[in-house]
Backbone as CSV, one residue per row, in Angstrom:
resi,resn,N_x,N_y,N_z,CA_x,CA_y,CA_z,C_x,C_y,C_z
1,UNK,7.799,31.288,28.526,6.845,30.334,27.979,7.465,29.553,26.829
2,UNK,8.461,30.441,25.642,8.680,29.956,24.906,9.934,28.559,25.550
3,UNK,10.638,28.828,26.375,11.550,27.925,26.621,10.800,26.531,27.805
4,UNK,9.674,26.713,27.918,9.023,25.811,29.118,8.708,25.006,27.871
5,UNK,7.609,25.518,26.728,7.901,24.292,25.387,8.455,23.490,24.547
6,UNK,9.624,24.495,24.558,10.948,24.107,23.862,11.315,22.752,24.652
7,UNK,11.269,22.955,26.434,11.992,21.876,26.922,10.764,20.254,26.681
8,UNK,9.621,20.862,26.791,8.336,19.598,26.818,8.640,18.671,25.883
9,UNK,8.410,20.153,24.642,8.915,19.115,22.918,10.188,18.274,23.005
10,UNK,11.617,18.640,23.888,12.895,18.075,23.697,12.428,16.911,25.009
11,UNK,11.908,17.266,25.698,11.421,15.847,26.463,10.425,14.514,26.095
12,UNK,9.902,15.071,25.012,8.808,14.213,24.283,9.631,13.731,23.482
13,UNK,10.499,14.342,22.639,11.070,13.413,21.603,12.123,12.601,22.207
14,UNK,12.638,12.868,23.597,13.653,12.172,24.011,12.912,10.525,24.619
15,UNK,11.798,10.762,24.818,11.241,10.069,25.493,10.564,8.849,24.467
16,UNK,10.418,9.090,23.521,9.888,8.566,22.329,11.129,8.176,21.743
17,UNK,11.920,8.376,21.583,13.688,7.752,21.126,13.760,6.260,22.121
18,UNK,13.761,7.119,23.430,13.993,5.928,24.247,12.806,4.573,24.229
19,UNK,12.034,4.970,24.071,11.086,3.982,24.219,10.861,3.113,22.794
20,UNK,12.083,3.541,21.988,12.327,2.287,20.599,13.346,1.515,21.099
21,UNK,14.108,1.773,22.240,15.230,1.255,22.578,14.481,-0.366,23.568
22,UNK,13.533,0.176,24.386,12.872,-1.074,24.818,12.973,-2.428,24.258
23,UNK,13.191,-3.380,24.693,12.809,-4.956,23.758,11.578,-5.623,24.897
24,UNK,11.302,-6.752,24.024,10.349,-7.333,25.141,11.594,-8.678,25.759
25,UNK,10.856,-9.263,27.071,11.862,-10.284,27.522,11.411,-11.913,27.186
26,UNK,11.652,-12.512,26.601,11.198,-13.807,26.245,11.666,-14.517,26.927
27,UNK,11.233,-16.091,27.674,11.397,-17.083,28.297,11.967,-17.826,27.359
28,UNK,12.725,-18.826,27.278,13.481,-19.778,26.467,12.939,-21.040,27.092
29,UNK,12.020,-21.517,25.784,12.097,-22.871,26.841,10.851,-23.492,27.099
30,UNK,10.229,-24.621,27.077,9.312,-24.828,28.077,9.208,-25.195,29.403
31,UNK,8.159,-24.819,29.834,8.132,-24.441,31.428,7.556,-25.665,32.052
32,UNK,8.107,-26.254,32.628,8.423,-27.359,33.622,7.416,-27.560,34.410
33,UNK,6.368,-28.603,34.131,4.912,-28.666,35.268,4.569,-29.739,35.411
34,UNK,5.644,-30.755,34.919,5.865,-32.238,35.507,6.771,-33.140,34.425
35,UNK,6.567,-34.223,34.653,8.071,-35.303,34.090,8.297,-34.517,32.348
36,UNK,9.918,-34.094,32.291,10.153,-33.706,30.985,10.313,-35.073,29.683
37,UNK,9.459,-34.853,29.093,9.516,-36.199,28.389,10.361,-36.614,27.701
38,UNK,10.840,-37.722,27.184,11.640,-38.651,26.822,11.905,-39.312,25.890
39,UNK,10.924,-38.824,24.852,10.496,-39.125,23.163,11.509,-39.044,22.123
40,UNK,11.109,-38.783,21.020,12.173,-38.573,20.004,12.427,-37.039,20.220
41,UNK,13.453,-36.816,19.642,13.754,-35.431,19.511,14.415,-35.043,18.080
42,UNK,14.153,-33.761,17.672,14.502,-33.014,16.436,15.197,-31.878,17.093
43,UNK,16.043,-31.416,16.409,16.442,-29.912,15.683,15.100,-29.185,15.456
44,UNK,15.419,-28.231,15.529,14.127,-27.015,15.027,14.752,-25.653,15.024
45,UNK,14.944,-24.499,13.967,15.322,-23.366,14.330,14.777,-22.535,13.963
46,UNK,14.951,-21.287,13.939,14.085,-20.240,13.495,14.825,-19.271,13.869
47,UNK,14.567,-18.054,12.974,15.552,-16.414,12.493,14.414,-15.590,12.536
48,UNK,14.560,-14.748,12.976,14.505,-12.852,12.992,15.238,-11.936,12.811
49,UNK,15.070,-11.156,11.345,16.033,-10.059,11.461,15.585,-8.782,11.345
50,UNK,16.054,-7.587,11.997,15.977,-6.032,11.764,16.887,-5.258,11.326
51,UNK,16.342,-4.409,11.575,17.674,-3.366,10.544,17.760,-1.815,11.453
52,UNK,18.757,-1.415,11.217,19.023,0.127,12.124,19.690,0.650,11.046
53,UNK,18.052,1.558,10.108,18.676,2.726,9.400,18.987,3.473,9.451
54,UNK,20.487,3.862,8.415,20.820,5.440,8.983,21.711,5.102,10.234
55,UNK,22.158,3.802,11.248,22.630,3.885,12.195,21.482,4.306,13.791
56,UNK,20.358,4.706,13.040,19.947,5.605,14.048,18.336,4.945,13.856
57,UNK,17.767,4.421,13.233,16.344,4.203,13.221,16.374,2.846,12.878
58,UNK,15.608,2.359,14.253,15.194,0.981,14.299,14.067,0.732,13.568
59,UNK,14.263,-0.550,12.823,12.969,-1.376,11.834,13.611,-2.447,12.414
60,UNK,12.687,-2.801,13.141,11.871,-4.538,13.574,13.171,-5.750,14.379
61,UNK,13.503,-4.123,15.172,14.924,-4.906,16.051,14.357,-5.187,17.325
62,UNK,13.609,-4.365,17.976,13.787,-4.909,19.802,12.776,-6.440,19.565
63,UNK,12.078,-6.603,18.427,10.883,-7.754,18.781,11.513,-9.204,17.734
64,UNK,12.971,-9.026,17.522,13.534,-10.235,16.555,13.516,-11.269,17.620
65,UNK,13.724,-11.367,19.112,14.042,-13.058,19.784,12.836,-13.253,20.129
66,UNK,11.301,-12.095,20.453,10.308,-12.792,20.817,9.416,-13.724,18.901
67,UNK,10.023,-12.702,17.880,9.442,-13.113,16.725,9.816,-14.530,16.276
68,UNK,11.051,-14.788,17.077,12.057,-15.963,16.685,11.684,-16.978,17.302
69,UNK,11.539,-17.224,18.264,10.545,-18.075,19.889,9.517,-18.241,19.119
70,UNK,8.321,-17.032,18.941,7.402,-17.391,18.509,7.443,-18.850,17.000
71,UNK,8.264,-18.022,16.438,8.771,-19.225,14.966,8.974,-21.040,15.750
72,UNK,10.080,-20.432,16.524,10.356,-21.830,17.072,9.195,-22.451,17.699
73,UNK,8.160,-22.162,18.096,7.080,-22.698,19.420,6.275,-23.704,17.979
74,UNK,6.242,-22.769,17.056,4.948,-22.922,15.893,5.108,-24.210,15.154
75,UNK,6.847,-24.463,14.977,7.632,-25.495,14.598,7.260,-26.660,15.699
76,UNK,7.780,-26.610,16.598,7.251,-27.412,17.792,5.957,-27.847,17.484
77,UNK,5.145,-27.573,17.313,3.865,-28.000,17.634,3.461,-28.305,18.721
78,UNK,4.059,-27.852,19.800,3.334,-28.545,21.216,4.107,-29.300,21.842
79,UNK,5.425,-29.732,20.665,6.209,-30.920,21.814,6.980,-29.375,22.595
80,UNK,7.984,-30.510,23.822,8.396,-29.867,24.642,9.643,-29.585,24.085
81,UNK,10.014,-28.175,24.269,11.422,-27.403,23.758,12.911,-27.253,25.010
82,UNK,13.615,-27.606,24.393,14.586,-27.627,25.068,15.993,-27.736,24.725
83,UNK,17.410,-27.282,25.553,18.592,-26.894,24.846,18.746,-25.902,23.835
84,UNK,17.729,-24.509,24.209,17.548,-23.467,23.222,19.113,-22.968,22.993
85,UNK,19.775,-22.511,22.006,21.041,-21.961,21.595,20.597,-20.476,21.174
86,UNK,21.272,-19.573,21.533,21.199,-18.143,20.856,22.459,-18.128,20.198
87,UNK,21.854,-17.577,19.081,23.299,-16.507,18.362,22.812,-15.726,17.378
88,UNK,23.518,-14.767,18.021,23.436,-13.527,17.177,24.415,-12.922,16.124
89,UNK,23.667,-12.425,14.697,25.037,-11.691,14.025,24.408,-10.267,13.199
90,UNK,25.449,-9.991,13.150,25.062,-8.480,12.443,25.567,-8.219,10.900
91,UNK,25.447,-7.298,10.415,26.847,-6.928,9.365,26.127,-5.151,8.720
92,UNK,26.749,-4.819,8.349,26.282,-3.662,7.639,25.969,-4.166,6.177
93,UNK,25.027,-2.490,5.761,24.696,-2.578,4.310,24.684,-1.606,4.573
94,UNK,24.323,-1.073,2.528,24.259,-0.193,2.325,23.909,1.437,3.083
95,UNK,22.691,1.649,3.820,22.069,2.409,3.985,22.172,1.360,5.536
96,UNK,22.338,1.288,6.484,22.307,0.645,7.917,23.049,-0.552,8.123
97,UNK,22.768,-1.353,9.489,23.090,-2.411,9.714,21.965,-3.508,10.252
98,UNK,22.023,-4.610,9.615,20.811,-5.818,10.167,21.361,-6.425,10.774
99,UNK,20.790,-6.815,11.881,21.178,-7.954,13.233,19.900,-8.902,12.837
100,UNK,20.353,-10.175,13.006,19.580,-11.394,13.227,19.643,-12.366,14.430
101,UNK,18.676,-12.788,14.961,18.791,-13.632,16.012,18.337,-14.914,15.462
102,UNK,19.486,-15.873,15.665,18.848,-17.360,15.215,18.625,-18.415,16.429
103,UNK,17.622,-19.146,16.922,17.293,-19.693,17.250,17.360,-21.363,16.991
104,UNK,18.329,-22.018,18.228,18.022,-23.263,17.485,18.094,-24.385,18.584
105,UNK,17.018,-25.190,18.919,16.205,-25.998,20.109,16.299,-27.316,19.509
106,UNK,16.188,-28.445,20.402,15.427,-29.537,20.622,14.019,-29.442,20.759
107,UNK,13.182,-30.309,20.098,11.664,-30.770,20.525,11.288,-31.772,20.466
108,UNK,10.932,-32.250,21.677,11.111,-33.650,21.880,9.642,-33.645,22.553
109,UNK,9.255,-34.971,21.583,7.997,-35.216,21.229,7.363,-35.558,22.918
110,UNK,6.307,-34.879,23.072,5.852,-35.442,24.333,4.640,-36.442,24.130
111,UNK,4.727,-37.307,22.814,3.178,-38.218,23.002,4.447,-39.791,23.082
């Protein structure tokens, strides 16, 4: 009995590890549902960063490119987005390492 728990508990926490590892999948972009317009266009970018303390504990990493999209959409206002660029960088500190995802689009005015 004692080792049928032992394994539940080492399966629960394994399972709960893994499931910080998850990210969500974001679309880049707006989605195409007739003529892409032809207006002015801007620059627009937007950053998300997290951190992996300790090497080992994620703070606010798998949700930095949907948090970053989201930034970029808000900037947009509605025009249409396009020529999204990713790049990513990291570096260590003190106590972990932060990764950032920067985001940086065209929005080109659709009025």
């Amino acid at each position: 009995m004692k080792t049928l728990t032992q394994r539940l508990t080492l399966a629960g926490a394994t399972l709960a590890l893994l499931a910080g590892c998850a990210g969500q999948a974001v679309q880049l972009g707006s989605r195409v549902s007739g003529p892409i317009p032809t207006g002015q266009s801007r620059v627009i970018t937007a950053e998300a960063c997290g951190f992996q303390l300790l090497l080992f504990i994620p703070i606010a990493i798998n949700g930095r490119m949907a948090s970053a999209y989201e930034e970029l959409e808000r900037q947009a206002a509605g025009d249409f987005i396009t020529d999204v660029e990713v790049q990513e960088r990291w570096g260590y500190r003190f106590v972990g390492t932060q990764y950032c995802t920067e985001l940086r689009a065209k929005a080109i005015s659709a009025r």
